[in-house]
C-alpha positions as CSV (number, residue, x, y, z in Angstrom):
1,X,0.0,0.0,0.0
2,X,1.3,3.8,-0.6
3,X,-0.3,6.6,1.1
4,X,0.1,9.6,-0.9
5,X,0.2,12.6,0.6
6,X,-0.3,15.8,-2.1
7,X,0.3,19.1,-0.7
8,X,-0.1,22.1,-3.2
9,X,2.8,24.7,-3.6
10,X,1.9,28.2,-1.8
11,X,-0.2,30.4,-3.8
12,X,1.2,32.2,-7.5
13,X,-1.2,35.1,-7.6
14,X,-1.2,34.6,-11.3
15,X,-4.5,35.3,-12.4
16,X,-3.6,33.2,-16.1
17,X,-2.7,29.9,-17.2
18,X,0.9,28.8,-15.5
19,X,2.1,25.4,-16.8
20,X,5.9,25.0,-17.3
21,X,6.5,28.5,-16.8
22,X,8.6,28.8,-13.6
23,X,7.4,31.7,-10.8
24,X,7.7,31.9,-7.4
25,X,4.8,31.3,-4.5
26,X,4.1,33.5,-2.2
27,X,5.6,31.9,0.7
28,X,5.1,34.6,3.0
29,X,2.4,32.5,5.7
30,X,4.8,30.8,8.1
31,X,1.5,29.9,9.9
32,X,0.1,27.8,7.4
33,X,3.6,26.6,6.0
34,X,3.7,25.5,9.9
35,X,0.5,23.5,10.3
36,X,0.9,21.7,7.3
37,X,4.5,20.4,7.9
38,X,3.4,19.0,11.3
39,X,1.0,16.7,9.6
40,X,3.2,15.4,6.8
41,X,4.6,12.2,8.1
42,X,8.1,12.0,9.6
43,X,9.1,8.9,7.6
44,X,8.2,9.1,4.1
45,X,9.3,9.4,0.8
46,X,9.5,13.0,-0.7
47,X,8.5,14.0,-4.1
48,X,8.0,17.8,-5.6
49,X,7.8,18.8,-9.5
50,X,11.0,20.6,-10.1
51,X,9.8,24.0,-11.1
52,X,10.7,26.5,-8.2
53,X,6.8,26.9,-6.6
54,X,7.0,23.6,-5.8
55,X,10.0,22.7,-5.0
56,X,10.7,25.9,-2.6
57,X,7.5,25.4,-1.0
58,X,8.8,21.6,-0.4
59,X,12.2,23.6,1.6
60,X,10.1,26.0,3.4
61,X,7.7,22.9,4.9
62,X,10.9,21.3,5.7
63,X,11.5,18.9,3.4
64,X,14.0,17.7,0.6
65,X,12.8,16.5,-2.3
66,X,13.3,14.2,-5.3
67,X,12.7,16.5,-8.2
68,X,10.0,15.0,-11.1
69,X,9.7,16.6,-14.0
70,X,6.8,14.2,-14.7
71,X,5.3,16.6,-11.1
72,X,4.7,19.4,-13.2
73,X,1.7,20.9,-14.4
74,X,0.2,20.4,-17.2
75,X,1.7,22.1,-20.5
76,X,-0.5,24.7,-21.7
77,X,1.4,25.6,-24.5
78,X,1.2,28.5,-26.6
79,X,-1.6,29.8,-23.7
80,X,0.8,29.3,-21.4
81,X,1.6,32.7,-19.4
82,X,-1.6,33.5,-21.0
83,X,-5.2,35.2,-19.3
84,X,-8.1,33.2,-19.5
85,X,-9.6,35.8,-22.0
86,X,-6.7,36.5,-23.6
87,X,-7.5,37.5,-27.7
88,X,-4.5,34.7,-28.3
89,X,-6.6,32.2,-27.1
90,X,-8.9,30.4,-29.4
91,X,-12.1,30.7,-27.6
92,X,-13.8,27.7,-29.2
93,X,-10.4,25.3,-28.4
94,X,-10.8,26.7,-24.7
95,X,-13.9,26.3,-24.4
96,X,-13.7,22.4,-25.9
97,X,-10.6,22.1,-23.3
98,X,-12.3,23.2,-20.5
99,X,-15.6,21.7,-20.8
100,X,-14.8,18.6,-22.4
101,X,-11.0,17.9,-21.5
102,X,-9.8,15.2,-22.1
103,X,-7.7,14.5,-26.0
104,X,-8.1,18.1,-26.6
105,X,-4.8,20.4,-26.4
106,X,-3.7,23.7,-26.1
107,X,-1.7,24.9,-29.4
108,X,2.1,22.6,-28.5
109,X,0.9,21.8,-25.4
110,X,-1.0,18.5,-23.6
111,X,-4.1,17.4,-22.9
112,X,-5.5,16.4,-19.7
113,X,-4.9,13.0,-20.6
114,X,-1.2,13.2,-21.7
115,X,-1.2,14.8,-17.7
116,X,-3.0,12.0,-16.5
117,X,-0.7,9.4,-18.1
118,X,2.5,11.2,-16.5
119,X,1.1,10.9,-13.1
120,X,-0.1,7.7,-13.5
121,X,3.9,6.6,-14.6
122,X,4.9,8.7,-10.9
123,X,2.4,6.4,-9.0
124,X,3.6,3.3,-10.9
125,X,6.4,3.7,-9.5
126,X,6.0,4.1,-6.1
127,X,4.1,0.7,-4.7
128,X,4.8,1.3,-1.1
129,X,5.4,3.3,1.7
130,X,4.0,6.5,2.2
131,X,5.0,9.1,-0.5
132,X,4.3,13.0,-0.3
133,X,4.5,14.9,-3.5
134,X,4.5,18.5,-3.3
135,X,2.8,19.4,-6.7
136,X,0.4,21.4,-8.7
137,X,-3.1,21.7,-8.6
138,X,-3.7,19.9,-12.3
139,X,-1.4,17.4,-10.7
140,X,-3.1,16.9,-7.8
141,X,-6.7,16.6,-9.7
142,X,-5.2,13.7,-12.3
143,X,-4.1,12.0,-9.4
144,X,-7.7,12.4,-8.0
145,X,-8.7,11.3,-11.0
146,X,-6.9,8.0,-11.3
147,X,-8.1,7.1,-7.8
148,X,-11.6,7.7,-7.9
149,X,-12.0,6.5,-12.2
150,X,-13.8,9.8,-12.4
151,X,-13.3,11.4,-15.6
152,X,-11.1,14.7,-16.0
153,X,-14.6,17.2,-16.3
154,X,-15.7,15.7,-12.8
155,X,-11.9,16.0,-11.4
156,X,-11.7,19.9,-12.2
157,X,-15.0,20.4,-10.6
158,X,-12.9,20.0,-7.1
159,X,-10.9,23.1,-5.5
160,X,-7.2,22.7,-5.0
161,X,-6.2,25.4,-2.9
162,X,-2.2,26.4,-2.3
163,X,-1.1,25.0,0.8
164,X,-3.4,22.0,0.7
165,X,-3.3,18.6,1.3
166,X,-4.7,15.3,-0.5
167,X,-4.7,12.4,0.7
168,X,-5.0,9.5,-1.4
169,X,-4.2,5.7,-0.4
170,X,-3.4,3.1,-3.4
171,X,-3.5,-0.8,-2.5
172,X,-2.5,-1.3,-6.0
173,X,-4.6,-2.1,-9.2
174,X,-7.3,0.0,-9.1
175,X,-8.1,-0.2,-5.5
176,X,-7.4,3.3,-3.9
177,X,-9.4,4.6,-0.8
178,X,-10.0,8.7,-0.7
179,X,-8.7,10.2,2.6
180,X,-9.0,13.8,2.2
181,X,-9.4,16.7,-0.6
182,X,-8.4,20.2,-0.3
183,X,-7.9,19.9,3.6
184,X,-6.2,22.8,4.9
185,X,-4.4,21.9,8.4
């Protein structure tokens, strides 16, 4: 069995679509940076996607990380860096993306799927012991995914907050239990 234990990097305050692009979080709330360390477990093996939200958020909770490209978020592509309603974004290709993700794909970038396949590889290969992986919220939400078999539209209708945790235990196969979503210690 593997307990996973997802914790999202401290908050961007980008109001646009960050993928790959690397910027800081605000790691400003030593309260909540606090709480949240003293519930990870002591004994564990420690993941974080190697762009610097996560993996400085990872140090600041106390930890030290493996580095996993395969962590990061999902590759938005030419949209990346990009508002929401930004002219440069087809609106029809959003729209199909958001509502209906799944195969469809930002301009060079991946679908939810591609995602979901990379995070499925990271579980693969971690049957046992108990595992956090400081992460992203898309991340976070294809893990969700693969756990509960819900498809990607019913995933993104959960809230990922920075500074979360999600807990997720894998038996293997498909059997996985849900512990937690979004808690905030």
């Amino acid at each position: 069995m593997t307990e996973w234990w997802w914790v999202r990097h401290g908050p961007t305050h980008a109001a646009r679509m960050v993928g790959h692009t690397d910027i800081p979080a605000d790691l400003s709330d030593v309260a909540a940076l606090s709480r949240l360390a003293k519930t990870l477990p002591k004994a564990a093996t420690v993941l974080s996607s190697d762009l610097m939200r996560a993996r400085c958020t990872a140090q600041k909770i106390g930890l030290k990380p493996h580095q996993d490209p395969r962590l990061r978020e999902l590759n938005y592509g030419a949209w990346e860096d990009l508002a929401f309603d930004d002219p440069a974004v087809d609106a029809a290709r959003a729209r199909a993306f958001w509502e209906q993700p799944g195969d469809t794909r930002p301009p060079q970038g991946e679908s939810w799927n591609d995602l979901t396949s990379r995070i499925r590889e990271v579980i693969s290969a971690h049957p046992t012991g108990p595992v956090i992986a400081v992460a992203h919220m898309g991340v976070i939400l294809a893990a969700l995914s693969i756990a509960t078999g819900m498809p990607a539209k019913s995933a993104l209708s959960f809230r990922i907050e920075p500074l979360s945790l999600t807990r997720l235990k894998w038996f293997g196969g498909q059997d996985w239990a849900v512990e937690c979503v979004n808690h905030q210690p």
